[in-house]
N, C-alpha and C positions, 0 to 999 in steps of 0.2 A: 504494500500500500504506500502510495505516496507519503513521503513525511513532509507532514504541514507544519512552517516555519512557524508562521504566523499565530498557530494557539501559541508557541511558547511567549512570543511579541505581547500576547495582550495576554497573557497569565493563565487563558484558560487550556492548562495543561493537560493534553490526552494520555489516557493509559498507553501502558507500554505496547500495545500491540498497535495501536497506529503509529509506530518509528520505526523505519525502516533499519536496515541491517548497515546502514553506509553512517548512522550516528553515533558512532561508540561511546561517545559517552552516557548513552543511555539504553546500552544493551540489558537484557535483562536473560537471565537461565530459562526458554519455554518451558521445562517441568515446574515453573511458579512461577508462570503467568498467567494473567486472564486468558478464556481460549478465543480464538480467531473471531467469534463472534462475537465477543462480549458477553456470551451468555450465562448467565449466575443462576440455573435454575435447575439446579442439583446440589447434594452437600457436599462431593466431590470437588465442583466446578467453585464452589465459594472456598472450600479449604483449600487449594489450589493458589485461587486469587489473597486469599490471606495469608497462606505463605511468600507471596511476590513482594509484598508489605514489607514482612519481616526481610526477606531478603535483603531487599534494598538498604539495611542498617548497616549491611555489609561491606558497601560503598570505600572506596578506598577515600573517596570524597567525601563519607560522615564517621562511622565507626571502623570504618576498616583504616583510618590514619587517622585525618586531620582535626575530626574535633578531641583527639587526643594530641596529637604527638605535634599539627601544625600550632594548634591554641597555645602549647608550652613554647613552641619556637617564640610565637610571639611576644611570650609574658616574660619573666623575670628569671625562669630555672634553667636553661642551658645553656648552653654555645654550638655552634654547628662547626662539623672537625672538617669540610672541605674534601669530605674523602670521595662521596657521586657530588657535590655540588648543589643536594637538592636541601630546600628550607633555610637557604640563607639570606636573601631578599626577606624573608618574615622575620625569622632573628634579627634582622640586621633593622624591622619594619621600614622597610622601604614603601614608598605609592603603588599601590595595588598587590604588593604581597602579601595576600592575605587567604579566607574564605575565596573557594573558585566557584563558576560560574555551575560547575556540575555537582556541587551541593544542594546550589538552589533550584535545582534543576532535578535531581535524583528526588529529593524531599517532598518537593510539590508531586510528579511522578508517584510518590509512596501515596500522600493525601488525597490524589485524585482515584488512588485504585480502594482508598479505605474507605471514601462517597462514593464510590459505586458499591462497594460491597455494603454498605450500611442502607441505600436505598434497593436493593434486592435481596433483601435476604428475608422479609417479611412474604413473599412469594417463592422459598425455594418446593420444591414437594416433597413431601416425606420428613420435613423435617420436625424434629422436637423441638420443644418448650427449652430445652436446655439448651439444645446445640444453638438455636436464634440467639439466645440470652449470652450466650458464648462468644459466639461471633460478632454480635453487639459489641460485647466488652474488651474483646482484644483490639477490634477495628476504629474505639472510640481510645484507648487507650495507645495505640502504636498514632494515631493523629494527632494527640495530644504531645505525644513525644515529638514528631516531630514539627508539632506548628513552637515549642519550647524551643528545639534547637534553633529554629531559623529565627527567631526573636530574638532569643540573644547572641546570635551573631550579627545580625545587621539590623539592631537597633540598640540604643543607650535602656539601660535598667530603668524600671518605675524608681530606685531608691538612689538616683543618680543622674539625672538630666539637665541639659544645658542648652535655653534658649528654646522652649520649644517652639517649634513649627519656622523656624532659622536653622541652627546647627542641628538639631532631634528633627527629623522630617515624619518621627511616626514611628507606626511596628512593620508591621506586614498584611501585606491581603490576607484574608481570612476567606475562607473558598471552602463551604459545605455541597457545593453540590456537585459530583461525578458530572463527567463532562465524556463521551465515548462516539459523537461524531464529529465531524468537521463544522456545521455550523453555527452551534452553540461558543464553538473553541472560535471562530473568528470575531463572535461577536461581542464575547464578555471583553471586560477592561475594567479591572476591580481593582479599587486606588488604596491606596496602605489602610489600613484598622490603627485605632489609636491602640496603642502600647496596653493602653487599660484591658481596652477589647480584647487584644490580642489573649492576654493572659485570663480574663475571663472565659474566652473559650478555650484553654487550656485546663481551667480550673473545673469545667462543665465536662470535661469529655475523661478526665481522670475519674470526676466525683460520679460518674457513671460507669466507669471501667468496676472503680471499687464493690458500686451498688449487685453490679452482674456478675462478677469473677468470684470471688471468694478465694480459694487458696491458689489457683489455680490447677496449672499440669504440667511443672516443672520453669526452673527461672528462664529457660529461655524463651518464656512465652511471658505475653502478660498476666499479671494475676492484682487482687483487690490491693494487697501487701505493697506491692511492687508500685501500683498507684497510689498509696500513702507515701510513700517514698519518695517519690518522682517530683508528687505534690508538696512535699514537704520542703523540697528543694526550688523547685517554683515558689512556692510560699516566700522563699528566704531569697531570693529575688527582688521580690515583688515587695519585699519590706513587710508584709502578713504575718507579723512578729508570733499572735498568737494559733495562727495556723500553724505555721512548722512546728511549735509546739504540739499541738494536738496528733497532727501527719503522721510527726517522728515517734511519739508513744505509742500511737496503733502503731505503724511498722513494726517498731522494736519488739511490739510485745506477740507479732503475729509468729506463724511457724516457720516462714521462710525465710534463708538466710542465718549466719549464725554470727554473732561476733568470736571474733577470734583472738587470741592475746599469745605474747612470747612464740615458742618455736612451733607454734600452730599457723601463727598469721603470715609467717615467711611461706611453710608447706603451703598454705592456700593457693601463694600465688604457683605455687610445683604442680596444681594440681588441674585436669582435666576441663572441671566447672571450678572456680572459687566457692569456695563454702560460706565468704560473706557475700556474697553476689546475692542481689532481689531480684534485678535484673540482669539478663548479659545475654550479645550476641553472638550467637552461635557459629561455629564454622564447622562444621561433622564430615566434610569428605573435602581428601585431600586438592581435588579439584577447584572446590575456593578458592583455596592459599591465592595468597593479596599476591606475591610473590616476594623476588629478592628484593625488586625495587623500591615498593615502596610499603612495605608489610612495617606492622608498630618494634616486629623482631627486630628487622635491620635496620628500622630508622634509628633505632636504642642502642642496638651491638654487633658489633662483626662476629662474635660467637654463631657458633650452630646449635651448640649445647652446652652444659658445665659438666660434659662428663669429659671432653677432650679439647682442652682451649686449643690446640693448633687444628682443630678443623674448621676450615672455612663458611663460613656464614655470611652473614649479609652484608652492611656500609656502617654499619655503629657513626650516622650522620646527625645527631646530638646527642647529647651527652651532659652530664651533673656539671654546672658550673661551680666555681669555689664558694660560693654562700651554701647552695645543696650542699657540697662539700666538706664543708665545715660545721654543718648542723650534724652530719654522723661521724665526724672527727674520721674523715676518710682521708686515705693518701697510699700511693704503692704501695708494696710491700714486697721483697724480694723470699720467699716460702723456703727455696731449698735452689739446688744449682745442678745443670748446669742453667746462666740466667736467660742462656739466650730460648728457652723451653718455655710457653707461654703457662704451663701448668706449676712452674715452678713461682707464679707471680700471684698476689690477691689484695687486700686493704687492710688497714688497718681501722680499726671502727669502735666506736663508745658502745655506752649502755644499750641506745637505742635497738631495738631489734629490726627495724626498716633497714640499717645500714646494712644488714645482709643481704638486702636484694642490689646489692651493687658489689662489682669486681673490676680486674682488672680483662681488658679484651685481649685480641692476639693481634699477631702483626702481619695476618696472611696477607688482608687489603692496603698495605702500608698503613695501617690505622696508627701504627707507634705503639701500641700497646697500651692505649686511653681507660681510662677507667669510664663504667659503665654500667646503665640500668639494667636490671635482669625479670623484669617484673612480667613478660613476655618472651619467654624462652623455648617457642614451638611445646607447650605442653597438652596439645590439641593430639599429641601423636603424629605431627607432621609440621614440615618446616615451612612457615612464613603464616599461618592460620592462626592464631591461638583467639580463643573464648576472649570475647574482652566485656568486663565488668561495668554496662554502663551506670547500676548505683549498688554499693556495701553497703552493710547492717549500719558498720562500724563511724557512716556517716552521719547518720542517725543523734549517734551521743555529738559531734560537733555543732551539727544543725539547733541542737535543741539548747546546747550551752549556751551560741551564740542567740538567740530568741529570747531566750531570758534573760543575757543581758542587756539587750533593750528593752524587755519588759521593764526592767529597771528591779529583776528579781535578781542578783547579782550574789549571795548565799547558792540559790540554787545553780546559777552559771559553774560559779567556782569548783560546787562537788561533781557537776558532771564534769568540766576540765579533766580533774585529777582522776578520775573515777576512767577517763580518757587516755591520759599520761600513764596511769598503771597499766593497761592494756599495754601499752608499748614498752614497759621498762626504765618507764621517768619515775622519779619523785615529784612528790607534790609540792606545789607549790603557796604561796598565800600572797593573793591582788588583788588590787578592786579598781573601778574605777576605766578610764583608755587602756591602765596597762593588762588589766583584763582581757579586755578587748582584742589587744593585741597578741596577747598571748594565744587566744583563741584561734587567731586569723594564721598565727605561725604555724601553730597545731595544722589547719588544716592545710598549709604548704606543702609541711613534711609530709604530712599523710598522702596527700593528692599529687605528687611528682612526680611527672609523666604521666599522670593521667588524664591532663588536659582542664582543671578547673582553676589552675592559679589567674589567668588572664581573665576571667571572668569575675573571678573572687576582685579583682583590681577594678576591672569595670564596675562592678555593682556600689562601690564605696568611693568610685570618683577619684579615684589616685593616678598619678600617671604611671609608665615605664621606665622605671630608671635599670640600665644594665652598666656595667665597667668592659665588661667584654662581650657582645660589641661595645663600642661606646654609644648609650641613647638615653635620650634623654627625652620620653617622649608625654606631652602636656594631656590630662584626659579631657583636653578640649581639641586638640588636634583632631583634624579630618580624620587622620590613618587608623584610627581606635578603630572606626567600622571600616567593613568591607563596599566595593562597592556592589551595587548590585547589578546583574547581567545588563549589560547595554543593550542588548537587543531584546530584552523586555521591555527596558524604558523607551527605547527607539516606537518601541508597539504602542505603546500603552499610555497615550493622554495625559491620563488621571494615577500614575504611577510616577514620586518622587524621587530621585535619586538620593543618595548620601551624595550630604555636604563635601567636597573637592573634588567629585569625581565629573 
């Protein structure tokens, strides 16, 4: 079928079966995708199109890298070692290094296939009261995620804005309704949702995932838990002090997910699915694999595995800058000899138990032998795939510290802190007051490193980027905070705002 420019120009994006084969950036696997028809009128043909959904998280353009591994190039945790060259224009925040155009592009794609499955599925045949209710909840719950992703990437936080409707151009179009021929998609032109909006229907499509789901059927699907969660995090966004409170108590207190402490929560990351994972996306056959290039493995490590540092792995193309560095008291360490033997190398590390998830790499790619995150080490059972965690239990206790102490309940901030700090092998501490606060905000650095939330934790509280290596120095009123958004949307689309310098 022809592929029609033009719905992407004016936003109303078609499912993945009107793109033809010559648009790679928006190929999709046909064993999860809608079929040729369009047709939703079987529990096959809907489970099918709900698995295409979830696929899509797989995106080397959302969970399969960059809302991990590009977000930290951006923020304040690494340096990029020059080894493929890729993610140094974003470390370095250069103009338009940033979110790519197949983000926004893959997500709306996702949003569009979960309004057509939510508009058909009150019509499938044969099907149950549970399976509708199901389907409901995963398809209002993975929309939810991803209308959250795209708002806070190209747009400023509700608990952070500057100059609206001048520098803040808004959120994002908000698009409930599946769009699967051609002349619906030429004619919509749907102009940004204010910020509020945006997050209201984030908050409607989670508080309905929850209503329907219940425990779910395993994390790498949605379930009600996983929408506490989610929300909870949204919540804390959005400055909803006393929601992520509320969010993060249900989460915690549901079945799924576990927090983990000491030499548990390093195994977590060794293991298959993470054990504090609510959610996480899945990679089950090797076929996935993101590959060498640009997999979260080898943006982290030139390792293949820690069972043989001289085997060849991937680009280890950032890596722990010295402030990461010096929060787990890490530096070489020469093990045994002879030195030139990549196994004979490792760190040296404090109390901390995170500091295990970092070593030293090999020198197959000339990397030099950098030290490096391990938190993504092919434990999928295949190299360049691994499960990636998009929320922990263990979030949970930060979310709720930090809520309460704008509640201005700052007794109970403090015991979840420490209650926090011990999970990892701190001692406790005694603050009150900013330096609370900030102790709070460091907690969740260390915790979140390389996972992709320091850049946002910066945006949401209006701070700039300050790095020493590169040198940047960047204002959280500069343009380059957002992304721009695809030009040939705005080129389409009238009533659709660009970011401010683009």
């Amino acid at each position: 079928m022809k592929l029609i420019n033009k719905a992407f120009l004016s936003l109303a994006l078609t499912s993945s079966l009107l793109v033809s084969s010559c648009d790679s950036l928006l190929q999709v696997d046909p064993r999860q995708s809608i079929d040729a028809n369009g047709a939703l009128t079987t529990p096959d043909a809907v489970n099918a199109a709900l698995n295409s959904v979830y696929a899509k998280l797989r995106s080397t353009r959302n969970y399969g890298r960059d809302l991990f591994a590009m977000a930290d190039a951006l923020a304040d945790v690494g340096v990029t070692t020059s080894n493929s060259g890729r993610l140094i224009g974003e470390n370095n925040n250069q103009p338009g290094a940033h979110f790519q155009a197949g983000f926004w592009q893959n997500s709306y794609f996702a949003i569009n296939e979960a309004n057509l499955i939510l508009a058909a599925i009150s019509g499938v045949e044969g099907a149950s009261a549970a399976q509708i209710a199901r389907w409901e909840g995963e398809a209002k719950f993975l929309r939810g995620l991803y209308y959250f992703d795209l708002v806070k990437v190209y747009s400023y936080m509700p608990t952070a804005l500057y100059q609206p409707g001048v520098i803040d151009q808004g959120g994002i179009p908000l698009v409930t309704e599946g769009i699967i021929t051609s002349g619906p998609a030429l004619s919509r032109q749907s102009p940004r949702a204010t910020i509020d909006e945006v997050y209201a229907q984030i908050y409607k499509d989670f508080e309905d995932a929850k209503r329907l789901l219940g425990a779910g059927r395993g994390v790498q699907y949605g379930s009600g838990a996983a929408a506490s969660a989610l929300l909870s995090r949204a919540a804390l966004y959005r400055g909803d002090w006393a929601k992520v409170v509320s969010e993060s108590g249900l989460a915690l207190a549901s079945s799924v997910g576990t927090v983990l402490s000491g030499s548990a929560y390093v195994n977590g990351w060794r293991a298959p699915v993470n054990p504090e994972s609510m959610f996480e996306v899945r990679f089950a056959l090797a076929e996935e694999s993101i590959g060498v290039n640009e997999s979260l493995q080898s943006s982290y490590t030139a390792l293949l595995n820690l069972t043989n540092k001289n085997s060849q792995g991937g680009w280890g193309d950032f890596i722990p800058n010295a402030t990461v560095r010096g929060y787990f008291g890490i530096a070489a360490l020469q093990i045994g000899t002879p030195a030139t033997d990549n196994n004979n190398w490792d760190v040296t590390r404090n109390t901390d138990v995170r500091a295990l998830l970092y070593t030293t790499g090999n020198t197959v790619r000339g990397a030099g032998r950098q030290i490096e995150c391990t938190k993504f080490m092919s434990k999928s059972g295949f190299a360049y795939a691994d499960n990636v965690p998009v929320i922990r239990k263990s979030e949970m206790h930060l979310n709720r510290a930090e809520a309460n102490y704008h509640l201005k309940n700052e007794s109970a901030a403090l015991t979840e802190l420490n209650a926090f700090k011990s999970l990892r092998g701190l001692p406790a501490v005694t603050l009150a007051g900013n330096a609370l606060l900030e102790e709070i905000l460091l907690e969740r650095f260390k915790e979140f490193a390389f996972e992709g939330q320091r850049f946002f934790d910066l945006k949401r509280y209006g701070r700039g980027i300050v790095k020493t290596t590169p040198v940047v120095n960047l204002a959280f009123d500069d343009f380059k905070i957002l992304p721009p958004i695809p030009q040939r949307e705005v080129d389409g689309n009238p009533n659709l705002k660009q970011n401010k310098g683009y």
